[in-house]
C-alpha positions as CSV (number, residue, x, y, z in Angstrom):
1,X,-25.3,41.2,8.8
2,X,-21.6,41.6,9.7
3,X,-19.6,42.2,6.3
4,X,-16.8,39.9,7.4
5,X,-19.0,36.7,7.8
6,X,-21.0,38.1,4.5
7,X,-17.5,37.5,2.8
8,X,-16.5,34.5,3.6
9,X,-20.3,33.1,3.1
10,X,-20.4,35.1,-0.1
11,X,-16.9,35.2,-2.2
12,X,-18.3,37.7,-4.3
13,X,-16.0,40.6,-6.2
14,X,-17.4,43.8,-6.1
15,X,-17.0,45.6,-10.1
16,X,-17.6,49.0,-11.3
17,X,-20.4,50.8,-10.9
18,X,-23.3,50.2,-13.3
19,X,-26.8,51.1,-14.1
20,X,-28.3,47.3,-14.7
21,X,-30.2,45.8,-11.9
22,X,-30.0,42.8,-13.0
23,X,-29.9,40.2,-10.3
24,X,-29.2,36.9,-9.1
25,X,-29.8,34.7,-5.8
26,X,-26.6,33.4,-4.4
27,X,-27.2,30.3,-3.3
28,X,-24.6,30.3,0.2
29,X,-26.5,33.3,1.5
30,X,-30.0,34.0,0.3
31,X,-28.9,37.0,-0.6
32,X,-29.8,39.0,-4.4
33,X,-26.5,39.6,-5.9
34,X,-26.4,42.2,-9.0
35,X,-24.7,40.4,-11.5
36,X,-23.5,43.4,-12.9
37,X,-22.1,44.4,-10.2
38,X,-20.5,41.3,-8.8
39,X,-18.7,38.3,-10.0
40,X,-18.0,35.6,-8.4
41,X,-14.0,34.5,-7.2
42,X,-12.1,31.9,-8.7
43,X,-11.7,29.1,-6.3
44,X,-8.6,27.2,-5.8
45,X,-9.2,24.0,-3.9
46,X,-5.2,22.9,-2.7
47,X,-5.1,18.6,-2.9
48,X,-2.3,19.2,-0.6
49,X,-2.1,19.2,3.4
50,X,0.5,21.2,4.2
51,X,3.0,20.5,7.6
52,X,4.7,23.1,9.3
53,X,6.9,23.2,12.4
54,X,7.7,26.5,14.5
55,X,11.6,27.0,14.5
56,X,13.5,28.7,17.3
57,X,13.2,31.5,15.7
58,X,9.8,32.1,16.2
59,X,9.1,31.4,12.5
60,X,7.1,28.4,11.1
61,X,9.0,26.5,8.4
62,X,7.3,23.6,5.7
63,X,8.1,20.5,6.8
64,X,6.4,18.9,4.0
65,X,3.7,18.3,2.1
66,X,1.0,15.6,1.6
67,X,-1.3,14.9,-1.0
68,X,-5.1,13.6,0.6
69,X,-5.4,11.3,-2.0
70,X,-1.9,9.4,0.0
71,X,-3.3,10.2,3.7
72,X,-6.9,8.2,2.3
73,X,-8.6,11.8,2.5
74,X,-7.9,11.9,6.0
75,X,-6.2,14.8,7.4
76,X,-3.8,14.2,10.5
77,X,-5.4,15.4,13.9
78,X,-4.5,16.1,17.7
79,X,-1.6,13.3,18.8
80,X,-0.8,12.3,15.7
81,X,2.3,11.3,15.0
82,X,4.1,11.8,11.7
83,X,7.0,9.2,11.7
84,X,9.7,9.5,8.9
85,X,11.7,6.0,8.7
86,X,15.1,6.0,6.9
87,X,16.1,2.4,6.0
88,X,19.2,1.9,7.7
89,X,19.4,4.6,9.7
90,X,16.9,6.0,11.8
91,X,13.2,7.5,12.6
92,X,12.5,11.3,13.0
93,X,9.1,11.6,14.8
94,X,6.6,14.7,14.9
95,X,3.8,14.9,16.7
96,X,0.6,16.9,15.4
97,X,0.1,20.2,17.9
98,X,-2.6,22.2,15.6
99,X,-4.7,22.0,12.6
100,X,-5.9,24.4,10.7
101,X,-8.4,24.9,7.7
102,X,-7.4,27.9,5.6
103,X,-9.3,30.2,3.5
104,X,-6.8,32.4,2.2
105,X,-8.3,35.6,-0.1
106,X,-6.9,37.4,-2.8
107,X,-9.0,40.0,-4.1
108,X,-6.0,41.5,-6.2
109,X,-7.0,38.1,-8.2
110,X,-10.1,37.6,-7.8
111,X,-9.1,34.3,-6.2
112,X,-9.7,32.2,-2.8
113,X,-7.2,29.6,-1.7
114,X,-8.6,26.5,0.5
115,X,-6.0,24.3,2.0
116,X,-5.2,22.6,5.3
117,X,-2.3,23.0,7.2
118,X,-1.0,21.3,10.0
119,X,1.7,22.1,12.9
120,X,4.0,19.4,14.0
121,X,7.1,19.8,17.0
122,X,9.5,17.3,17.1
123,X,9.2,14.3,20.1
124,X,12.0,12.1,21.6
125,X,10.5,8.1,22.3
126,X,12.2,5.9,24.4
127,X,10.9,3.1,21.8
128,X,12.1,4.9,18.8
129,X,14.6,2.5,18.2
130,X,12.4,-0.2,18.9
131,X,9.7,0.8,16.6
132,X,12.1,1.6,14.0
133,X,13.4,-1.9,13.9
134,X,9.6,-3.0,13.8
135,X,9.1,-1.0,10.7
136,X,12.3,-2.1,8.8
137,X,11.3,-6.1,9.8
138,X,7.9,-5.2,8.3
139,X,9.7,-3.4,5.1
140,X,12.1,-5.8,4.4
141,X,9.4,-9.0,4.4
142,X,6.5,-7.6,2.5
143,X,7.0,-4.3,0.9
144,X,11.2,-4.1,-0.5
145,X,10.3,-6.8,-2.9
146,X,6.7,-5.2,-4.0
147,X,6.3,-3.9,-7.5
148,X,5.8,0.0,-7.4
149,X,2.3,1.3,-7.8
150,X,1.8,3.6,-10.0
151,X,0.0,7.4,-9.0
152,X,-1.2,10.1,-11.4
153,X,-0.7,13.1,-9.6
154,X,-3.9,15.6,-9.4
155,X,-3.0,19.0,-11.2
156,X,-3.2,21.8,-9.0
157,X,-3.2,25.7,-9.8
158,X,0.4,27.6,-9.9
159,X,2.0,24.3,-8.8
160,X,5.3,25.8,-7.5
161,X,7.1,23.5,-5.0
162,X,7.6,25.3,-2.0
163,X,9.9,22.4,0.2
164,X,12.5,20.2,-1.4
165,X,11.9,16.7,0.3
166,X,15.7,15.8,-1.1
167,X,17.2,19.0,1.4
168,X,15.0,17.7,4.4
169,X,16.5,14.5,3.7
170,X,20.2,15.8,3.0
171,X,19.7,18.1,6.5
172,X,18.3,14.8,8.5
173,X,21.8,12.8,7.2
174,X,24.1,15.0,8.4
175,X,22.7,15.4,12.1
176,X,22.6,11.5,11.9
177,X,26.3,10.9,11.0
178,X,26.4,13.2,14.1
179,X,24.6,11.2,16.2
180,X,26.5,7.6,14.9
181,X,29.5,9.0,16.4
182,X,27.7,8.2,19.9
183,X,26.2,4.4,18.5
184,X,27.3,1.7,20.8
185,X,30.0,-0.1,19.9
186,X,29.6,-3.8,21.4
187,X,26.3,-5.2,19.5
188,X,24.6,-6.1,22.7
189,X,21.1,-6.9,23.2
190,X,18.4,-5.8,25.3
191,X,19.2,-8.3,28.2
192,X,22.8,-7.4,28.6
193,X,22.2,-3.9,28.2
194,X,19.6,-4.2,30.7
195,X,22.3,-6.4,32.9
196,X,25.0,-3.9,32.6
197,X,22.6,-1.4,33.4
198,X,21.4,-2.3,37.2
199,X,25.3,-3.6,37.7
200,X,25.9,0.0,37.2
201,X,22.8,1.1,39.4
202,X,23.2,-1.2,41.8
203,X,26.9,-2.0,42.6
204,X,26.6,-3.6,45.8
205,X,24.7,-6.5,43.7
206,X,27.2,-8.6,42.2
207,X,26.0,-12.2,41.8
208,X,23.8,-13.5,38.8
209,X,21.3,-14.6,42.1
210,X,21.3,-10.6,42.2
211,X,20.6,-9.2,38.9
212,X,17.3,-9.5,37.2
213,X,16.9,-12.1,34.0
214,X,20.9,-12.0,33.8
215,X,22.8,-15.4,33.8
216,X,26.3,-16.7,33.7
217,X,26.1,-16.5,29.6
218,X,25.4,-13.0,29.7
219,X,27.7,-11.9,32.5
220,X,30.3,-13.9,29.9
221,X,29.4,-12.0,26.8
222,X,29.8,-8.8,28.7
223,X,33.2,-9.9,29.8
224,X,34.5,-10.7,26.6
225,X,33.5,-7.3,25.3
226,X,34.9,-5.6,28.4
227,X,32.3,-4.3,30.1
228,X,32.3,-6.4,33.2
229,X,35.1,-8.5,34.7
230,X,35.0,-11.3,37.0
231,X,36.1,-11.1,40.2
232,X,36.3,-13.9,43.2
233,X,33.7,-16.4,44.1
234,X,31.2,-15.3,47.4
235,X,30.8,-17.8,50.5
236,X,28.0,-19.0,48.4
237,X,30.1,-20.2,45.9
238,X,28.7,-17.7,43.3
239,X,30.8,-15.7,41.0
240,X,31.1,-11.9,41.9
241,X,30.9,-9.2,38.7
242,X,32.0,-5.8,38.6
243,X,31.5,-3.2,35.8
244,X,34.3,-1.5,34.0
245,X,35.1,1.7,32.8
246,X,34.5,0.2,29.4
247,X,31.0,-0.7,30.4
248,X,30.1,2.4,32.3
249,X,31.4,4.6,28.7
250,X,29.1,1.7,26.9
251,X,25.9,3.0,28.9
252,X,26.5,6.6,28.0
253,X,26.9,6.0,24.6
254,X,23.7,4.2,24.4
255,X,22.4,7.3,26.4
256,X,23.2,9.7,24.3
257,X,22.3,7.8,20.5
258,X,18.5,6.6,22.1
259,X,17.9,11.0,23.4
260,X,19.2,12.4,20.6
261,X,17.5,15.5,19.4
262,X,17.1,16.1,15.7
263,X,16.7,19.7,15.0
């Protein structure tokens, strides 16, 4: 039988020499083990499911960690996303890439570490912002007001953190302020956005007739703001809108805040 798949059937540590052939069946393998002989390693089974991301530097770095008894005993798979929601300021969205189940052996201490471990990268939505406002309607009507549950934590072996959530937090403010330098300024919704949008794709299209789902209420509301102006009436009698500057700077802003990458 190949000795590597006898030792990770059999986590068995070999002893001294000695004359007693004494012996026991282990029952992974079948096999006789001489208890004098052998003993067998101390198991640490981690509660933990630990994420990692690769960094540009090759290296993998902790994300975070988990607890199974908070994912329901269900570890993360394929396509899963991991979605980090900031109340008032954003989502940060990783998406699972690999899964691992470790056995990790230390014969210096007679020990065997089990633990999962998960790889995440980083993804960029285009509805990021629109789930993130799903998630905070959802917060704020059922869950802000909720009393707290309370959660015993399971004791682990040589329970030394090894990520500080607080620093991912503290590193995940400060490339936001970043990015709210590049927030639009003019409030508007969807359907003006939209509006201003195919004005700027589609100049020769002036006319409320022209532009999709846009009437002369919103073609108002961007004027005030700026980011249109009026111009003369067609021979049809409709009134002709142009984009500005103003509007054209309002696009790339929104640009710029919806594809930012968080490193």
């Amino acid at each position: 039988m190949n000795a590597r798949y006898e030792t990770s059937r059999r986590p068995w540590k070999q002893l001294a020499s000695s004359s007693s052939t004494k012996t026991e069946t282990d029952p992974a393998s079948g096999l006789g083990i001489d208890k004098a002989k052998y003993q067998p390693m101390r198991n640490i089974v981690d509660d933990l499911v630990y994420f990692l991301e690769r960094q540009k530097d090759g290296r993998f770095h902790i994300e975070g960690e988990h607890r199974l008894a908070d994912l329901h005993n269900n570890v993360p798979g394929f396509g899963d996303r991991i979605t980090l929601a900031i109340d008032g300021v954003g989502t940060s969205i990783m998406e699972v890439v690999g899964r691992y189940f470790v056995r990790h052996l230390d014969e210096a201490s007679d020990s065997e570490w089990i633990a999962w471990f998960i790889i995440v990268q980083s993804v960029d939505l285009q509805e990021a912002d629109d789930l993130f406002e799903a998630i905070s309607e959802q917060y704020a009507k059922f869950i802000r007001d909720r009393p707290p549950q309370k959660r015993e934590r399971a004791p682990r072996a040589n329970a030394t953190p090894t990520y500080d959530d607080r620093k991912g937090i503290e590193r995940w403010r400060r490339q936001d302020a970043e990015r709210q330098k590049h927030h639009p300024v003019h409030k508007l919704d969807k359907p003006q956005m939209r509006a201003l949008r195919f004005l700027a794709d589609h100049p020769e299209c002036t006319t409320v007739d022209l532009i999709p789902n846009a009437g002369e209420k919103t073609m108002e509301v961007l004027s005030k703001v700026g980011c249109v102006r009026p111009g003369g009436k067609d021979n049809r009698g409709f009134r002709e809108w142009r984009i500005t500057d103003e509007g054209r700077a309002e696009l790339q802003r929104e640009e710029v805040y919806k594809n930012w990458s968080f490193d």
